[in-house]
N, C-alpha and C positions, 0 to 999 in steps of 0.2 A: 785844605782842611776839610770842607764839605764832603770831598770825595773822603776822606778817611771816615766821617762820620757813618756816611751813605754804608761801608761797609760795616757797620756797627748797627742798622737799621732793625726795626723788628721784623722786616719780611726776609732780606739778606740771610739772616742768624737763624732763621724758621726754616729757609732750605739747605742751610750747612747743616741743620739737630736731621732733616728728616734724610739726606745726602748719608751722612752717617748711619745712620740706621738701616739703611741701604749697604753699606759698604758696610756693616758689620754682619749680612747674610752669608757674605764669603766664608767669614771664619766659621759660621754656624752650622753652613753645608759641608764643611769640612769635617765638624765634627760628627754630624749624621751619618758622614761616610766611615769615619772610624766605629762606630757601633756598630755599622753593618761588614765591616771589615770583621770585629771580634765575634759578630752574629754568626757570622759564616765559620770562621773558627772553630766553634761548639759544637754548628755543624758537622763538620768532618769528625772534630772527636765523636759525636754522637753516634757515626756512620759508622765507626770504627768497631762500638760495642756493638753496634746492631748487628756487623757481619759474623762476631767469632759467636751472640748469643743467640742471635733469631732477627731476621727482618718484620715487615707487617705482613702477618699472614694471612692467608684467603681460601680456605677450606671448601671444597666443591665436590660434588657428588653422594655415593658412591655412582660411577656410570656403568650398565653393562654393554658390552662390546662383544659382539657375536660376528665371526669371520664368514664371509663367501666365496664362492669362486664365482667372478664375473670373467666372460669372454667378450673381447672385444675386436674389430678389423685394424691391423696396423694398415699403415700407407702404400704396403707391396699387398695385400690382399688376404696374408693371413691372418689367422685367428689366435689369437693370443689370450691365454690365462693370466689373469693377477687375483691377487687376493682383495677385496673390500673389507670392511666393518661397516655393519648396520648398530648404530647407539639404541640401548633402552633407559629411558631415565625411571627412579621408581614409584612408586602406587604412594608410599607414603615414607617420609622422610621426620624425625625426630632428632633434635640436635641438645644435648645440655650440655653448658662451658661454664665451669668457672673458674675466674681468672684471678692469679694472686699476682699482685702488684709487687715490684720492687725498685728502687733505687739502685744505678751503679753511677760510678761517676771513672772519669777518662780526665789525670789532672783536677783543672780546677771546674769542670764542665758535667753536670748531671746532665742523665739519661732515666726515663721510666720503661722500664722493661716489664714484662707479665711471663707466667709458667700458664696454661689454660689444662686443666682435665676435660676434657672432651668425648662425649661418648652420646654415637649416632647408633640411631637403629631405625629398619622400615623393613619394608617389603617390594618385593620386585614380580609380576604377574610374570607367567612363563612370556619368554618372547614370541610375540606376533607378527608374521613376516607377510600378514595378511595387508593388498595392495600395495607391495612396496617393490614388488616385479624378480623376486626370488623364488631360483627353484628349491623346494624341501632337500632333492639329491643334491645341491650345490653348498648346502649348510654345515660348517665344519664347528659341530658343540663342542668336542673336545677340547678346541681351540680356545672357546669363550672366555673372556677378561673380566675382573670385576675391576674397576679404575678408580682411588679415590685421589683427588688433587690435593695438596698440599704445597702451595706458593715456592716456602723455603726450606727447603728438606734438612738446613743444618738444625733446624729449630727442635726438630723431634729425638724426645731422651730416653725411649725405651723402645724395644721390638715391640713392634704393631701385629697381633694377632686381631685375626677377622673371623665368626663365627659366621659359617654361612648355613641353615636349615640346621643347626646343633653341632655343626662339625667344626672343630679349628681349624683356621689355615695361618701360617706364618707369610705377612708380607712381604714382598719382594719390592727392590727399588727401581724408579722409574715406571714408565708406560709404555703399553705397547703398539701404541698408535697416538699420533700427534692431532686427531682431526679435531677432538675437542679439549683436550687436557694437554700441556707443555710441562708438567712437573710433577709426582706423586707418587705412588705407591701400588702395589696388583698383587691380586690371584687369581689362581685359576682354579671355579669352582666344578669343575670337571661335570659341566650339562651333557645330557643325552637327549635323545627328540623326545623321552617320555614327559609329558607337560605336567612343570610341578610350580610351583610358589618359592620366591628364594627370599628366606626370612634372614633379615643382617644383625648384625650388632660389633661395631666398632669402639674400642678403648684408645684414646692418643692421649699421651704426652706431652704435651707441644710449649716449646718455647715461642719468642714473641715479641715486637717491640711495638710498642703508639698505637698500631691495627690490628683489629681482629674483624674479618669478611668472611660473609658466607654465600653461594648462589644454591639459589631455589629448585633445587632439579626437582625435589619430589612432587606428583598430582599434588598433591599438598605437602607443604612442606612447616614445619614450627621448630623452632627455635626459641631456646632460653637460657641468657646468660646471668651468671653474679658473680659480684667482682668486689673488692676492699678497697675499688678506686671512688673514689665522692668527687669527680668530675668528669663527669662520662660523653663523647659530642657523637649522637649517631646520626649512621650517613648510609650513604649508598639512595638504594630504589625505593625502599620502604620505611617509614618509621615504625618503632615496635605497637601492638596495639595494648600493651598497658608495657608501664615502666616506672621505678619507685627508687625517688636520692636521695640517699641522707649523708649524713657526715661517715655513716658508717661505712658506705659503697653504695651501690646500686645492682639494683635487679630490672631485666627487660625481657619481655616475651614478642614475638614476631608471628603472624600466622602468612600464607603467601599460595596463593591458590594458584596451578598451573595456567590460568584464563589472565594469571597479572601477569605475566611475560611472555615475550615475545621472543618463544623456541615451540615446538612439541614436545613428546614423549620419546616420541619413535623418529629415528633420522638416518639416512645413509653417507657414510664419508663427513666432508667439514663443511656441510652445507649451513647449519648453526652454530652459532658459539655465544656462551654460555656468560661472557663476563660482563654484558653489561648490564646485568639483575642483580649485581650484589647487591648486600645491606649488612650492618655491623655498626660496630662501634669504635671510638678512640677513646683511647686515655690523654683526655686533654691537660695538657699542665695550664693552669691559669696563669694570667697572663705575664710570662716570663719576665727578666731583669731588662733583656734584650729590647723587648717589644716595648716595657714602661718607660727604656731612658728614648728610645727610638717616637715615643708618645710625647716625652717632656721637650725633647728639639723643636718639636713641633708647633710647641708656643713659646721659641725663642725673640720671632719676631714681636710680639704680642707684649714681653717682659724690659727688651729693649724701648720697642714705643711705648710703652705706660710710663717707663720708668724717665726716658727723656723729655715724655710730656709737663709728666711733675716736674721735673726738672727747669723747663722752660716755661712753666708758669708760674714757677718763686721768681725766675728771673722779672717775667712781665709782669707779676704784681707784686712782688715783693720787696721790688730795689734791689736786686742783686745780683752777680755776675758771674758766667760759667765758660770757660773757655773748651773752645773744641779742641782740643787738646785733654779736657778732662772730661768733656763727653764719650770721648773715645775711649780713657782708662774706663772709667765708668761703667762701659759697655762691654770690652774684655771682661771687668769683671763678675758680668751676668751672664759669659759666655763661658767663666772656669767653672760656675757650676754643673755646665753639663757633662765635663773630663772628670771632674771629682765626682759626679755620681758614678758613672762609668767606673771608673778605676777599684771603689771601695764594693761595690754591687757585683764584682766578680770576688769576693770574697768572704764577705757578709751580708745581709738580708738587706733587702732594699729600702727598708722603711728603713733602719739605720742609718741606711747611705745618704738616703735623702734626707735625714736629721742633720747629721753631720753636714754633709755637704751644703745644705740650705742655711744653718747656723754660720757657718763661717763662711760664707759671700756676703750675707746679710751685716753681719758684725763689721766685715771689713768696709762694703761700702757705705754701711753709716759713720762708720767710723774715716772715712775721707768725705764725707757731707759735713761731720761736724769742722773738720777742719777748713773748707773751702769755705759755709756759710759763718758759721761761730757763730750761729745762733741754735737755741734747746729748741725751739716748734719746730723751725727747719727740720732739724736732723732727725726729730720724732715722727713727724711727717712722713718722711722718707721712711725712718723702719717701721711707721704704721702701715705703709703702704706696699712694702715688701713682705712682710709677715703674711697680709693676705694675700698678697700675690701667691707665695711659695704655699701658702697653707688648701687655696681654694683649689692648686692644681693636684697639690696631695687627694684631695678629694676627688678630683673628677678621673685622677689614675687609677682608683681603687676601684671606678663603676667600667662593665665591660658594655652593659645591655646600652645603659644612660649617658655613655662619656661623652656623647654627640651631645644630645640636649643639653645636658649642663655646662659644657662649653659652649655651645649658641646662646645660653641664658646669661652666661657670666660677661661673655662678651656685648649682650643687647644692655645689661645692668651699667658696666662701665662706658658705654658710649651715653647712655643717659643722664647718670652721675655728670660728665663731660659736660655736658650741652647746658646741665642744672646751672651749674658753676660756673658757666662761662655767659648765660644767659644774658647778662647784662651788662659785657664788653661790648662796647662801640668799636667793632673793629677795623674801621675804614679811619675812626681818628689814631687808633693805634699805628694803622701801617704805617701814617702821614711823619712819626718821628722821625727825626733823624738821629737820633739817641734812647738810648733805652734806656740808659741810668744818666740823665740829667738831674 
């Protein structure tokens, strides 16, 4: 008979409640894995639209590319010609984009997409081959390229005319030398050795998804975008030096002086490259369905212990009795809240989901407290105590900047509250029972 008690003890029963809480991790990281299962999902759908409308683009140049003949000794002794390029980047570089936001959706999965109007213009000093070990007779101007890059060439929706010095030229696809560009568009502004000024002006079209990148080739270069998106995250090497968000979009200017990175002006072959000075912006969606139920798993454990705590301290001071057996329904049922957010959150807005779905866990396990204790504070206890649970994490989902503090606040409040309440348990006479409901 002792021995039956002994398992009936308050210390016994304290490590079956916290034993379970444990062993209800499993099903919780199970379900963390299905949100990232459907996260990935979206994923692909999202890829999907990205490929037939435009990926994230990265806009670079214009470059000029001016051919030579270089001789050089093969391994048998002769003298062999090939062709080099010596790059000119320009004197000054002006960029204005704006970008119209859209929606598409793939199923049941959005995508923000953007259309950007783009239009560059600068200048290019005639080419300087001064100390770079070329001879004048080895210079092939006919030849010269003007290069501009262009990430993903599906994204662009009209013919790209280039004015170079007041003349049109219709773009051709592709480059024609890989040393600093791997994707974009050319002409050939048909130079002579008379030394003149090459004034630009570029019109694109350009489709687009999440990114828009730009590298700084010009002695100076500036940049200014506006967009209809009101969540803008920039990135890259520089932040803009003035930039302005409202609900209506935002607007951002960049200034970037050839002294901030780390290329020249003047270069021969693929001795520099150019990408890792970008700077741009993203169409950030705030923080997705994905990310918020991937947020709420997170304080699975946090919902299970508070909620078996309360639980086991009606027991220890209330006279009353909970079998693990309904710890464990108990605890599923604060584990269905995170498949029903999930499930409705892929088809209507997440504050709904989580209305819904936190309404009816809360309902049902009050409503198996009222039947296990049969007493009104009990059961009111419990859905006071899950109402702010479910209400306070509402809250700390909604902060992107704050989520951290007010989770470390929420959590320092209720280990406090704890210690309050508990303050004046004699707990070394409590372990000494050997019954908890005598």
């Amino acid at each position: 008979m002792s021995k039956f008690k002994s398992r009936n003890s308050v210390g016994i029963k304290l490590l079956i409640v916290a034993a379970l809480s444990l062993l209800l991790l499993i099903p919780a990281l199970m379900i963390e894995n299905i949100v990232h299962e459907r996260n990935s999902r979206k994923k692909s759908a999202q890829n999907e639209v990205s490929d037939k409308w435009g990926n994230n683009q990265t806009i670079s140049g214009p470059i000029l590319s001016v051919p030579f003949n270089k001789f050089i000794k093969n391994k048998d002794g002769n003298v062999v010609k090939y062709i080099s390029y010596a790059h000119f980047l320009p004197e000054t570089l002006s960029v204005k984009s704006n970008l119209e936001s859209e929606k598409r959706y793939r199923g049941i999965y959005e995508l923000v997409v953007y259309n950007a109007k783009i239009n560059v213009t600068g200048m290019f000093s005639f080419p300087d081959f001064t100390n770079m070990g070329v001879a004048d007779a080895e210079i092939i101007w006919k030849d010269a390229v003007l290069t501009f890059g262009i990430s993903d060439m599906k994204g662009i929706k009209k013919l790209v005319d280039i004015k170079i010095n007041n003349k049109n030229f219709t773009a051709n696809p592709g480059v024609e030398t890989r040393d600093v560009l791997v994707s974009g568009i050319n002409v050939k502004p048909l130079l002579n050795s008379t030394p003149q000024n090459l004034n630009f002006s570029i019109d694109l079209d350009l489709n687009g998804s999440k990114e828009l990148m730009f590298a700084p080739v010009g002695k100076e270069t500036s940049v200014a975008v506006k967009s209809d998106w009101s969540n803008p995250s920039f990135n890259g090497n520089f932040l803009p030096s003035s930039r302005k968000i409202s609900d209506d979009g935002f607007s951002a200017k960049w200034k970037v002086l050839h002294l901030n990175r780390n290329f020249p002006q003047k270069w021969i072959g693929s001795k520099f490259k150019i990408d890792n000075s970008q700077f741009g912006v993203s169409l950030r969606v705030k923080v997705d369905e994905y990310q918020k139920t991937t947020r709420t798993t997170k304080y699975a454990i946090m919902f299970i212990g508070l909620t078996f705590l309360t639980f086991f301290m009606i027991e220890l001071l209330g006279g009353k009795s909970v079998h693990p057996i309904q710890y464990l329904l108990i605890g599923f049922g604060l584990l269905i809240f995170y498949t029903l957010l999930l499930s409705f959150t892929e088809h209507i807005s997440f504050e709904s989901s989580y209305l819904i779905a936190s309404i009816a866990v809360i309902a049902m396990i009050t409503l198996y407290t009222k039947s296990v204790f049969r007493e009104n504070k009990f059961t009111l206890l419990i859905l006071g105590i899950l109402i702010l649970l479910y209400g306070y994490l509402y809250i700390v989902l909604q902060l992107q900047d704050y989520a951290l503090l007010m989770g470390s606040l929420g959590l320092f409040a209720i280990l406090a509250l704890l210690m309050y309440l508990t303050r004046n348990i004699d707990w070394f006479s409590v372990m000494k029972k050997t019954d908890m409901l005598e």
